[in-house]
N, C-alpha and C positions, 0 to 999 in steps of 0.2 A: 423195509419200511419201519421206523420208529414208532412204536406205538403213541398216539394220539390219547389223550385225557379231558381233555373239556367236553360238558357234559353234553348231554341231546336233549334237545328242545320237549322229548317226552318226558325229560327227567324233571321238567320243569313244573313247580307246585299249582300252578290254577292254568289248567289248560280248556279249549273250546269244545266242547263234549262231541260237537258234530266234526269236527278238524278230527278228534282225536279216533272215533270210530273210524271214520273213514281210511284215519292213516293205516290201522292195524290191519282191516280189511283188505288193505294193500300188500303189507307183509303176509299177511294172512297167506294171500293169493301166491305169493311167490313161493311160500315158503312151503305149500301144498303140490305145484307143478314144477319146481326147480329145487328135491331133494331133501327137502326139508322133515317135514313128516313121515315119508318111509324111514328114513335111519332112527328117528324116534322111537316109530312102531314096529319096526325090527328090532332092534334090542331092546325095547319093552317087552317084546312077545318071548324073546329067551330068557328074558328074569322070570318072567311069570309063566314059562314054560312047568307044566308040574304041578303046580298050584293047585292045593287042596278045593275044586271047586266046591264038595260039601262041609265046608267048616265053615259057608256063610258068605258075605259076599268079599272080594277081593280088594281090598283099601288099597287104593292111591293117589299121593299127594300131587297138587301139579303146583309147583312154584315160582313165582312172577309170572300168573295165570295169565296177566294182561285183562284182558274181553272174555275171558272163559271162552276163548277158541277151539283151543287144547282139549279143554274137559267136555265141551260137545262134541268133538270128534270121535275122542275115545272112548264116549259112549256109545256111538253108533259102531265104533269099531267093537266092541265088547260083547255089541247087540252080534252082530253077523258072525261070532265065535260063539255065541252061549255064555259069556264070561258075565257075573255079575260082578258091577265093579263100583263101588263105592269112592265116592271121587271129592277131595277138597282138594278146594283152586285157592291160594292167599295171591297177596300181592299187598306193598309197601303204599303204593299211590291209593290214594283216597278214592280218586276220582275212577281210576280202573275198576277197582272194588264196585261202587255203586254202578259204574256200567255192566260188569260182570254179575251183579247181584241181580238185576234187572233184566239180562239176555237168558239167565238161568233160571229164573222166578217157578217158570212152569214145568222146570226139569227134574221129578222126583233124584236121587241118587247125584247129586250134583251140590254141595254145599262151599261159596265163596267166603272167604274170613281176610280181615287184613291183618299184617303180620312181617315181620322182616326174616329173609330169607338168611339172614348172619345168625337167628337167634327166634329157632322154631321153639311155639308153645307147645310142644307135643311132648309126651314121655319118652322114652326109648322103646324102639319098635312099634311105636304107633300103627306105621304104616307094611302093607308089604311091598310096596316098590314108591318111587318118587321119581319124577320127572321135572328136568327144569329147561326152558328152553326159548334161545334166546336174550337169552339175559347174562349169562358169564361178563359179557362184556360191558356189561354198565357198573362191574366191581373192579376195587382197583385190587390187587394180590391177594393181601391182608384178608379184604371182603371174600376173593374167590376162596382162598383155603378155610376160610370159617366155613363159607357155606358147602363144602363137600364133607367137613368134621361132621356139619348138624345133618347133613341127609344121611351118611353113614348111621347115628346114630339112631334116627327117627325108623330106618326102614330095616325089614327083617331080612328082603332077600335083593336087596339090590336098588339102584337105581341108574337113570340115565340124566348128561348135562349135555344137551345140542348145541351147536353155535357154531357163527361163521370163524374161517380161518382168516386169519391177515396174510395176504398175498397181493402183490400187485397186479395181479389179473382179477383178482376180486375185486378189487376196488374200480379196476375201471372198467368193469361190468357193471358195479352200481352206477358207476356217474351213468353211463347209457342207458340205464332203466329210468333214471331220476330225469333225463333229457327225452327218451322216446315214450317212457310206459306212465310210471307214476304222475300223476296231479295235482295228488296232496302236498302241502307246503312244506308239511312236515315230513314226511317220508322222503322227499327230494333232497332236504337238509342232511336230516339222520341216518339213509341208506349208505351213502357214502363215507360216512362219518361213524356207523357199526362197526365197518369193514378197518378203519383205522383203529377199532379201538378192539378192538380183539385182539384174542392172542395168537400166536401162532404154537406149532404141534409142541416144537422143545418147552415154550412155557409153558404151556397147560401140562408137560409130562413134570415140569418141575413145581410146578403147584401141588399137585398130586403124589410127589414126594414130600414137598413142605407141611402138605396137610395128615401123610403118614395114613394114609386108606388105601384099600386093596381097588385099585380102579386102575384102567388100560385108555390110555387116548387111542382112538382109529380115527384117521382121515378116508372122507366118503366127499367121492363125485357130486355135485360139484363146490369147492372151495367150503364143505364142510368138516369140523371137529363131533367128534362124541366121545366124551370120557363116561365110560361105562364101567360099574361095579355089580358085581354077580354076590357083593356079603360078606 
């Protein structure tokens, strides 16, 4: 499968605030019961394996937070470890931003900021880990190798970037979800249209040489990538 380039309807600048919750919701959903989040939170748990918990609480960045999904999760996953974890979500889209500012409002330890993911305001070592997820594939190369340069640089012991594989049995598991499961307009577009636009294993390993960082692609059950850096 040739990778696909034109953009997704979410990349699109004034979207319907209720269309757009919903759609994420959707991903949300899949991406919780069909591998999504464990491989996340498995190789987040071996970066922060170790982790000085008395030096305060444990900063981590989440990038193209989307809805501040990610960063509610990993709160409650942080709760049920003891792990104090200090958490900024950014994200490029305006409109995600004020959705995520608003789903987080009453969440101490949770701060959303907007921000391009090519080109964090952060010092170096800001952070101790970074998570991006989902999102690799709304970059074109260029985009992708900037953004593993700036998480490398932002974080002290590592970070992890999720995302679907391009496979043809990927994609036409999406069109069936977007034909039996999904509803949203937008998700029925874009699901199937993620799956073309991803990379597959050899790019992402050659990204990851072109961007010159110590990170390992792994493929995980089902039709997922994680390029993971341990620093």
């Amino acid at each position: 499968m040739e990778r696909r380039r034109e953009p997704e309807l979410l990349d699109g600048e004034r979207l319907d605030e209720r269309e757009l919750e919903d759609s994420l919701r959707e991903v949300w959903f899949v991406n919780r019961y069909l591998g999504g989040n464990p491989v996340l939170f498995r190789h987040l748990r071996s970066i922060l394996d170790g982790a000085d918990r008395k030096a305060g609480p444990v900063r981590v960045l989440d990038v193209a937070t989307g809805i501040a999904d990610v960063p509610l999760a990993l709160q409650a996953w942080g709760s049920r470890r003891r792990l104090d974890l200090s958490l900024v979500g950014i994200d490029l889209h305006p409109q995600m931003v004020a959705v995520a500012r608003k789903r987080t409002a009453e969440r101490p330890g949770i701060v959303i900021e907007q921000a391009d993911a090519r080109s964090l305001p952060y010092p170096d070592g800001s952070f101790d880990a970074a998570i991006c997820n989902l999102a690799l594939h709304h970059l074109d190369e260029p985009g992708a190798v900037q953004l593993l340069r700036e998480l490398t640089r932002v974080t002290r012991r590592g970070w992890v970037v999720a995302d679907l594989e391009r496979r043809p049995a990927a994609y036409w598991s999406a069109r069936l979800l977007a034909r039996l499961v999904w509803r949203n307009p937008l998700t029925r577009h874009d699901g199937p249209l993620s799956v073309q636009r991803a990379f597959t294993r050899p790019e992402a390993e050659a990204i990851v040489r072109e961007a010159g960082v110590p990170a390992v692609v792994h493929r995980h059950f089902p039709f997922r990538l994680a390029v993971v850096s341990h620093g």
